[in-house]
N, C-alpha and C positions, 0 to 999 in steps of 0.2 A: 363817219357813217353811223353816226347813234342819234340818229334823229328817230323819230317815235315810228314814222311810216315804213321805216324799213326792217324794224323789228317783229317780231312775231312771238305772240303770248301762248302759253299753253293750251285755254281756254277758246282760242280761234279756228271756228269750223275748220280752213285749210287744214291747220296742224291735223287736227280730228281725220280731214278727209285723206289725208295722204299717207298713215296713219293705216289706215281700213285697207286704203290702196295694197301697201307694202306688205299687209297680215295677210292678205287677197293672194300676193303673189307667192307668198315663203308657202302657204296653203297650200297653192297650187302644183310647187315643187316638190312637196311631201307628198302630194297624192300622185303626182306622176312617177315621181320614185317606186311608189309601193305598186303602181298597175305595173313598171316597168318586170319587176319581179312575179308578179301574178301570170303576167303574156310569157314568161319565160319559161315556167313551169308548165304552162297550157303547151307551148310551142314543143318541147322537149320533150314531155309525155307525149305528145302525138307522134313525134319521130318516131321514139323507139318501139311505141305501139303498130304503126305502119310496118320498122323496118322487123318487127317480128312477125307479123303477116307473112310475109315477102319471103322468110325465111334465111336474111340476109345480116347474119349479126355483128360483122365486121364493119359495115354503114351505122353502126351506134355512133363510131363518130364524128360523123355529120353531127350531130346535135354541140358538138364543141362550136362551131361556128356560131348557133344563137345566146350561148353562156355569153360569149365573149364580147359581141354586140350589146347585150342587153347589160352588161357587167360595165360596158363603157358609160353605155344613156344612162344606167342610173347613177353612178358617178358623177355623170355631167347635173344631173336634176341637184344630187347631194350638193356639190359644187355650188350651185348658183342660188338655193336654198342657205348658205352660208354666208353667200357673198351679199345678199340681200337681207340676213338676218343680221349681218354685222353695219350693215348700212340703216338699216331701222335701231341699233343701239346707238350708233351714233350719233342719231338725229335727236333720238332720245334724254343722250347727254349734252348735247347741244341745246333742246328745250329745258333740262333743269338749270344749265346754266344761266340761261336767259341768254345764252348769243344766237339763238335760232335766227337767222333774216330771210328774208324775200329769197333769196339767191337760193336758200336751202330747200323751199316746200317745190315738190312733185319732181323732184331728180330720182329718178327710176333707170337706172341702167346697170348692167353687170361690168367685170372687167370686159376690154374689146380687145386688150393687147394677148397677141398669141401666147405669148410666151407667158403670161401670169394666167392666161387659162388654162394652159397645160397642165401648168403648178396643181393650180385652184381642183383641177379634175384627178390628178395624181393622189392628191391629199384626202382627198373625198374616195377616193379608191383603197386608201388602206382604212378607213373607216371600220368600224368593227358594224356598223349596220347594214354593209355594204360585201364585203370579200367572202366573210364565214358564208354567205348563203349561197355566193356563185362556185364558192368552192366545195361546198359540201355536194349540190347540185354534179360539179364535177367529178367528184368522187364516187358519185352515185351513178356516173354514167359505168365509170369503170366496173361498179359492183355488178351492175346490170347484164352486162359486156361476159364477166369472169363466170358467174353465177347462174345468169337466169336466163340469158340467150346460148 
């Protein structure tokens, strides 16, 4: 299979397009990371601003339910921002190689197997971009709780 048609040069629009594609997506996963954290601190301030209204400071934690969610999605985004940045270096050492073929341009997919997405989202969980903030977050519900309600 080294005939000329099934190889793929660096210089070839596809490589270029698919390329943009996979910077498109890793993008995409950084920025949904970062609203994931933005909506969490929206949604948690509003709790405990509500549940101090209410006069009800023992309901501060409720606001542990949306850490916890929000602390999973954006694990999951880290996750697959990983899984796709290592699949775009791959590809990349596959085009300096020159073994890049037909078979390689516009394969776009994450893991599908439960069990290495588990992994993939665990490992993205102990992230240092990822725990210190849903943790701090949580610590601050406590301070909240102890201190201010």
């Amino acid at each position: 299979m080294n005939d000329p048609i099934t190889k793929i040069n660096f210089d070839s629009p596809s490589v270029q397009s698919y390329l943009n594609i996979l910077q498109t997506i890793i993008n995409r996963m950084a920025t949904n990371s970062a609203s994931a954290k933005t909506w969490c601190i929206a949604l948690v301030s509003a709790v405990i601003v509500i549940i101090a209204d209410k006069g009800k400071p023992s309901y501060v934690w409720i606001s542990i339910v949306p850490i916890v969610l929000f602390y999973l999605l954006d694990s999951y985004y880290l996750g697959l921002e990983r899984q796709f940045r290592e699949q775009y270096n791959d590809f990349i050492k596959k085009v300096h190689s020159h073994s890049t073929t037909v078979e390689d341009i516009f394969i776009i997919s994450p893991v599908s197997k439960i069990k290495a997405l588990l992994g993939c989202i665990l490992r993205a969980g102990c992230s240092v971009s990822v725990w210190p903030f849903y943790f701090l977050l949580a610590i601050m519900l406590f301070v909240v709780r102890l201190w201010i309600l």
